[in-house]
C-alpha positions in Angstrom: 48.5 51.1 -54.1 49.5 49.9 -50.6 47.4 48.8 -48.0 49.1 48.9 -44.1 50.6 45.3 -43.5 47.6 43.2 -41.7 44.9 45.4 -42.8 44.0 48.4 -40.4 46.7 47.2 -38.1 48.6 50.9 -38.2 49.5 53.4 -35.9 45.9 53.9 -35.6 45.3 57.7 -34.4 42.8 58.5 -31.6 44.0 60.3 -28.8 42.3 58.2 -26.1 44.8 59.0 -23.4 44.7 63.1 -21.8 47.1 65.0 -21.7 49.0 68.4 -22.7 50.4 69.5 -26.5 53.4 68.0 -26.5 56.7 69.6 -26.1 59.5 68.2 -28.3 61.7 66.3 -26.0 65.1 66.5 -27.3 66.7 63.5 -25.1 66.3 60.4 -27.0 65.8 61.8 -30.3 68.2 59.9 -32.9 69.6 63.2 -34.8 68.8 63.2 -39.2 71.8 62.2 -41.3 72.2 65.0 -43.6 75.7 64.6 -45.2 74.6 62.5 -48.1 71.5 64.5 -48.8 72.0 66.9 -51.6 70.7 70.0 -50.5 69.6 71.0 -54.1 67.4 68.2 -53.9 65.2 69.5 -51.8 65.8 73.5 -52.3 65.5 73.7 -56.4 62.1 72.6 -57.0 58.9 72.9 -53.6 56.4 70.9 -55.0 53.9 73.3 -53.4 52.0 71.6 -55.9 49.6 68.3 -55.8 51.0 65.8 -58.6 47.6 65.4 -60.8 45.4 67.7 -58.8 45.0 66.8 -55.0 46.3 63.3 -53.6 49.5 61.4 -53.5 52.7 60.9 -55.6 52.9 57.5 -56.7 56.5 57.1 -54.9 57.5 57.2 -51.1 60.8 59.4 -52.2 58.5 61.9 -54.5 56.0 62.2 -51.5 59.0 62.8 -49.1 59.8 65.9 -51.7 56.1 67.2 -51.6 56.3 67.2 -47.7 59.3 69.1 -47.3 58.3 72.6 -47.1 56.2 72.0 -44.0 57.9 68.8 -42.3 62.1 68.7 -43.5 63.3 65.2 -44.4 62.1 61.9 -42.8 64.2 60.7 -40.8 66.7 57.9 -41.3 64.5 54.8 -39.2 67.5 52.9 -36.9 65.3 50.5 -35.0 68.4 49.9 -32.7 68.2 53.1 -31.4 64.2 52.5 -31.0 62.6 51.8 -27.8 61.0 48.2 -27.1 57.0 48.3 -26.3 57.1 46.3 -23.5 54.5 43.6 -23.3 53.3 43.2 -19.2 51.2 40.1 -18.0 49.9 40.7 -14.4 52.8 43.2 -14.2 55.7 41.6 -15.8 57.4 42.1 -18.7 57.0 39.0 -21.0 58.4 38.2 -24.6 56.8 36.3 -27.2 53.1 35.9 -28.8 50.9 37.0 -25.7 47.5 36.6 -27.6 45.0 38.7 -25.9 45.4 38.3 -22.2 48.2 40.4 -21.3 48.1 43.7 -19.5 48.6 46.0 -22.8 47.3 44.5 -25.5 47.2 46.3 -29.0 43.3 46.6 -28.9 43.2 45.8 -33.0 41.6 42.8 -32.9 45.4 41.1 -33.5 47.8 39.0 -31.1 49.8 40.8 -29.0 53.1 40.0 -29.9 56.7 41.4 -28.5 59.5 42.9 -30.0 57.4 46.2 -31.4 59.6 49.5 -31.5 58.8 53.5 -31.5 61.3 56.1 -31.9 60.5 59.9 -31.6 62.4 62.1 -34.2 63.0 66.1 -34.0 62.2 68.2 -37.3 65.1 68.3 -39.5 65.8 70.7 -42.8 67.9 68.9 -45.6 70.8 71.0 -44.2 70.2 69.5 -40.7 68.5 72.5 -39.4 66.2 71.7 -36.4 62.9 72.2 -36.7 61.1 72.6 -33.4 57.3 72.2 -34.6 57.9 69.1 -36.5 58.3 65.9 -34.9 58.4 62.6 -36.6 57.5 59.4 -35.0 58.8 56.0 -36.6 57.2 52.8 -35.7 58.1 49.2 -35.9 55.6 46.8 -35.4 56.6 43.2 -35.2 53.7 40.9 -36.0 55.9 37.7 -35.6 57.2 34.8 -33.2 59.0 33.4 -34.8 62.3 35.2 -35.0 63.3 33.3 -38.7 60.2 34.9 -40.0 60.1 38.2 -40.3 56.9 39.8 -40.3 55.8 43.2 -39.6 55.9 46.8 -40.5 57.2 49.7 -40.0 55.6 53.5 -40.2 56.8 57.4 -40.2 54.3 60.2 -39.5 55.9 63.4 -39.8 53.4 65.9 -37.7 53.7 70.1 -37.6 52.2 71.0 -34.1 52.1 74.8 -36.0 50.5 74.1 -39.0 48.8 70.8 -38.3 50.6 69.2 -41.8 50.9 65.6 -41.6 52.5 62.6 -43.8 52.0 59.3 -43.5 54.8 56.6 -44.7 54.3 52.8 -44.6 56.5 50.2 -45.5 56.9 48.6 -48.2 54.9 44.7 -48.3 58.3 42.7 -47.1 60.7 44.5 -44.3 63.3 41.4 -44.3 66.0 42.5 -46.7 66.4 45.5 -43.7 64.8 43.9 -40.6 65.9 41.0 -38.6 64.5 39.8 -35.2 66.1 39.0 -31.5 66.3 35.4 -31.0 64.2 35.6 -27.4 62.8 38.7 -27.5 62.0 39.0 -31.0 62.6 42.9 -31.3 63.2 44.2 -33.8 66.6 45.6 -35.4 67.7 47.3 -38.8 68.0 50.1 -40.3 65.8 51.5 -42.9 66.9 52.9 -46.3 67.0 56.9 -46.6 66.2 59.1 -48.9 70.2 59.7 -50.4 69.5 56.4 -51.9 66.0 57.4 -53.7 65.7 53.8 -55.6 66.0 51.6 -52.0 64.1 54.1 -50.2 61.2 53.7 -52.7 61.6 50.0 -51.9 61.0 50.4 -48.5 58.2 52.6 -47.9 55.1 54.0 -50.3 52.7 56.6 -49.8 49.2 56.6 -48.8 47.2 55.1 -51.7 43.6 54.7 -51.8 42.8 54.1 -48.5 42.5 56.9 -46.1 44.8 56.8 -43.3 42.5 59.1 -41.1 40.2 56.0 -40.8 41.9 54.9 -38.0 44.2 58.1 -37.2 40.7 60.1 -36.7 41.5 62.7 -34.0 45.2 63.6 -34.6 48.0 61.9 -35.9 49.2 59.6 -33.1 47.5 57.2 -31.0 47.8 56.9 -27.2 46.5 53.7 -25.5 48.4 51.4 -23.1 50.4 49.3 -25.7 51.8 52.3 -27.6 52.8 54.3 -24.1 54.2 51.4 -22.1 57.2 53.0 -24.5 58.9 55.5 -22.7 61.5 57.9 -23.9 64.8 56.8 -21.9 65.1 58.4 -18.3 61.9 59.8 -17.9 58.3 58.8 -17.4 56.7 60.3 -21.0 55.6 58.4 -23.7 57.9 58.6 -26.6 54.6 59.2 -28.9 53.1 62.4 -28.0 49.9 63.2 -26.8 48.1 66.5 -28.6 45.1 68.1 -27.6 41.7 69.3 -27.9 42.7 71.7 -30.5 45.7 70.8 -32.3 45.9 71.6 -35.6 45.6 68.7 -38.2 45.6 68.4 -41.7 47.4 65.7 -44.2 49.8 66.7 -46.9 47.9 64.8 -50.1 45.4 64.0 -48.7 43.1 67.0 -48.4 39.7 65.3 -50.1 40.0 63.0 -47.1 37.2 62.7 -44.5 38.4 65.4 -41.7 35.3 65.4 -39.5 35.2 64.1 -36.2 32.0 64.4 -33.5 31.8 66.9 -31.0 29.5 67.6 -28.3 28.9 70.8 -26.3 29.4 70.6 -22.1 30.4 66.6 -22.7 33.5 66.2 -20.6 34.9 64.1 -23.0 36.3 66.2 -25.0 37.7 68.8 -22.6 41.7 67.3 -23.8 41.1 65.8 -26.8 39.1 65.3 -29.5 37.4 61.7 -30.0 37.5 59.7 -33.2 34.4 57.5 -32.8 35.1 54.9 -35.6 38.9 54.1 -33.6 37.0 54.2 -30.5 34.6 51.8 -31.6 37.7 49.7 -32.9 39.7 49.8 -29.5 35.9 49.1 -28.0 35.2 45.9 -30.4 38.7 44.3 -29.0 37.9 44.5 -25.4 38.9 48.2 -24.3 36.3 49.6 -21.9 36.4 53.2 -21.7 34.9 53.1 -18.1 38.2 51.4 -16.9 40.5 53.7 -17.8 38.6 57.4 -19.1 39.4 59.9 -17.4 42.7 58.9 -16.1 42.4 60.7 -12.3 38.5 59.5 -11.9 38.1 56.2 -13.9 34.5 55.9 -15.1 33.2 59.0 -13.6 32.2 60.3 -17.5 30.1 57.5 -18.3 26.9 59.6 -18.7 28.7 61.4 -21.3 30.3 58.5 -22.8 26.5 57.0 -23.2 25.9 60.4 -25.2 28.4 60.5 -27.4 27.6 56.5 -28.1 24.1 58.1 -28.8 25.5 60.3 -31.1 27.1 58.1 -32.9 23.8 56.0 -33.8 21.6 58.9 -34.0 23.7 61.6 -36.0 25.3 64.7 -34.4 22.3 66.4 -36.8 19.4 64.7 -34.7 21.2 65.7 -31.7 20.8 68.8 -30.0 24.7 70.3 -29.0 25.8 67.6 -31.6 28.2 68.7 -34.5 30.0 67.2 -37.2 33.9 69.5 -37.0 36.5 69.4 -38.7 40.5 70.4 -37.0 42.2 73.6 -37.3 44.8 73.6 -39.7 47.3 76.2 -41.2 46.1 79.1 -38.9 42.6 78.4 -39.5 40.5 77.6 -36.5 38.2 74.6 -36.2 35.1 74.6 -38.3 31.5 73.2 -38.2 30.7 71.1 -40.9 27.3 69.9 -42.4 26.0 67.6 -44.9 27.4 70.0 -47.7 30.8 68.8 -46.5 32.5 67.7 -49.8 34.5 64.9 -48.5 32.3 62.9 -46.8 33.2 58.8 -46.7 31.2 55.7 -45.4 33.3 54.9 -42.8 32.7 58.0 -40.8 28.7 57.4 -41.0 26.3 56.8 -38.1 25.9 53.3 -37.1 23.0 52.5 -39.2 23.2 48.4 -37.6 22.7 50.2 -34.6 19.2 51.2 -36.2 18.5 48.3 -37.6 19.0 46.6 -34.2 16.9 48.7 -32.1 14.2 48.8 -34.4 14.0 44.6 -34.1 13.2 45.3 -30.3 16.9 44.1 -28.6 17.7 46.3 -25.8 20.8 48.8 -26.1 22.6 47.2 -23.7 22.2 43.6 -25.8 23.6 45.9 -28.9 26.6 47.1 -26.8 27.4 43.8 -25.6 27.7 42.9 -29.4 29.1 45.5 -31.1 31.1 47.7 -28.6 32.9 45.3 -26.3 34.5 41.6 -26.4 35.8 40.4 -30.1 34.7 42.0 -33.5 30.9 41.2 -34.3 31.2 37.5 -36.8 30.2 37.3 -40.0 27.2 35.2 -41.2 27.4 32.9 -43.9 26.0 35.2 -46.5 28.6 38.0 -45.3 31.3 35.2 -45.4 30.7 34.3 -49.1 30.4 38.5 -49.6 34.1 37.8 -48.2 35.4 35.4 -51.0 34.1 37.4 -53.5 35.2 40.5 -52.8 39.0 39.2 -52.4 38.6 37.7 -56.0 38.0 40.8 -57.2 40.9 42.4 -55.6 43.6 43.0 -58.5 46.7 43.6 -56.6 47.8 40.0 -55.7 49.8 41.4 -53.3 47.6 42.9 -51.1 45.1 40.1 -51.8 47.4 37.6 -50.1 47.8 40.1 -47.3 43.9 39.4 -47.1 43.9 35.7 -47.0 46.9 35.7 -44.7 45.0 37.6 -42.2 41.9 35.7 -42.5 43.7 32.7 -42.5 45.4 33.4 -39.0 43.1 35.4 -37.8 39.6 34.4 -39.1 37.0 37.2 -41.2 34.8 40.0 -38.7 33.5 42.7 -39.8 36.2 45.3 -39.7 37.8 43.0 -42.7 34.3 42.9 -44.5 34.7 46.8 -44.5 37.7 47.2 -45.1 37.8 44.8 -48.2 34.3 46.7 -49.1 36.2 49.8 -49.3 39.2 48.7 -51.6 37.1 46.9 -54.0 35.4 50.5 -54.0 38.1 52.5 -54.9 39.6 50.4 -57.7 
């Protein structure tokens, strides 16, 4: 089992920012390598089946074989050929560790460091046939300044605008043997092993394990905020990560007993482009994004009534509101559905915000609980919830991904997106 290097700290997948279904863009893309592949490997044997019922093979090349059928190969990651997230203080591009206070920050409750990369792929068959629904996206995030040190990550998310199927690849828990930074800049550079070398490919990326990806990547597969669009693909003015819709399909290849749902609100203008996933907006919210500032993108502020609503919905339940519904995304020609509380694959972190309840029913005005728990840092811990903290990474049997843990906290200090997050692996074990 893998969790994402620094905790939630992934391509986290709202789509905050409006816009049309994206159209695959073919300048920029860095064309698939197929002249090493095999092409029996990947036409023998579909695994149109799950290995051991639904969920994930235990190896990043296996799960690459599962998703074929519906996505072609990943591609081969050159962060050279990348382009560099530019980091902007009062409207100029800096390098280094900006903190908090620059123009873009990453809204994930980390330092805002330079050198990050993103790369937009087109859909390729083992053969190196294009494949025009499928886009991949690759994503190296640099989470060091110090150029000797590499730290960091990088991601693929293989997406079918058609279909809606979806894979998620992260790396592996060190990217150094591949990855190197600038001196000044500290970008990132490397190239990522591929799947004609099955052994170093597995030692570069895994699969999604026990966590759910869709915790953060709620809406659709990509997220769209100022950090991850300040990329551009070269010569024009669009964001090398795409932007879907209110509609687009959506479903992940292994992970189909994963929570699905997201709210949605009838007449509430903020879902007329997108679909809203509330627990990555309340993420992007606890690090200092106000929605007011920048939603919609014509008339900034102007849907604040119905950005009070669908707050309301949050803590109250889309059952206890009326127009409220719990949906879940179209996927594999099926349209959207409503869901209720029969819905199989329900999961806490998709739950109304019962501190909310708690909160109001002490008295404290909802604009005291917003102040809190929807804007500034990430609510702190108390001393019992600190201790709760300890324990919980002692019971953590991966040492690796404990250390990842106590590096974090270490740096960073303990909130309660860590308490939940370490809540949730000690779960699952």
């Amino acid at each position: 089992m893998r969790v994402s290097f620094l905790l939630a700290l992934v391509l986290t997948g709202s789509s905050l920012a409006f816009g049309n279904l994206f159209t695959t863009v073919k300048s920029g893309f860095s064309g698939v390598e197929t002249r090493d592949v095999s092409v029996a490997f990947f036409t023998q044997e579909k695994l149109t089946k799950r290995i051991q019922g639904n969920g994930f093979p235990k190896s990043a090349y296996q799960y690459a074989r599962l998703v074929e059928p519906e996505l072609g190969v990943p591609p081969k990651v050159n962060l050279d050929k990348a382009v560099e997230i530019p980091i902007y203080v009062a409207g100029v591009q800096k390098y280094g560790n900006l903190g908090h206070s620059c123009d873009n920050p990453t809204r994930l409750g980390k330092e805002t460091v330079s050198g990050s990369v993103i790369q937009r792929y087109e859909g390729r068959t083992a053969e190196g046939k294009p494949l025009p629904d499928v886009v991949w996206v690759a994503f190296g995030r640099n989470s060091s300044d110090d150029p000797k040190d590499v730290i960091g990550s990088v991601q693929m998310i293989g997406y079918n605008r058609r279909t809606g199927a979806t894979a998620f690849f992260e790396s592996s828990d060190r990217i150094d043997p591949w990855v190197n930074l600038d001196e000044r800049t500290l970008r990132m550079r490397g190239t990522l092993p591929w799947i004609d070398d099955p052994k170093e490919f597995d030692r570069a990326f895994v699969p999604p394990g026990n966590t759910q990806c869709v915790e953060c990547h709620q809406a659709d597969p990509f997220i769209t905020n100022t950090f991850i669009n300040g990329a551009k693909i070269p010569g024009t003015n669009d964001a090398v990560v795409p932007v879907l819709d209110d509609d687009s399909p959506y479903y992940v290849i292994g992970g189909e007993n994963w929570d699905m749902r997201t709210i949605h609100i009838e007449d509430n203008s903020c879902f007329d482009c997108h679909r809203v996933g509330q627990n990555t907006l309340k993420l992007f919210m606890n690090n200092g994004w106000d929605p007011n500032k920048h939603m919609p993108p014509n008339d900034p502020g102007s849907l604040s009534d119905d950005l009070r609503e669908l707050l309301k919905v949050w803590v109250d339940g889309p059952d206890n509101v009326d127009g409220a519904e719990w949906i879940i995304p179209p996927s594999q020609g099926r349209k959207r559905q409503v869901v209720g509380d029969d819905y199989p694959h329900q999961s806490a972190f998709n739950k109304p915000d019962l501190d909310h309840k708690k909160f109001s029913k002490n008295g404290k005005k909802e604009e005291e609980w917003q102040k809190n728990n929807l804007g500034g840092k990430n609510k702190s811990l108390s001393d019992v919830e600190k201790q709760e903290v300890t324990k919980l990474l002692q019971q953590l049997p991966d040492a690796g991904i404990r250390r990842l843990f106590e590096d974090w906290i270490e740096k960073n200090g303990a909130d309660q997106e860590i308490l939940d997050k370490l809540r949730g692996m000690v779960k699952s074990y």
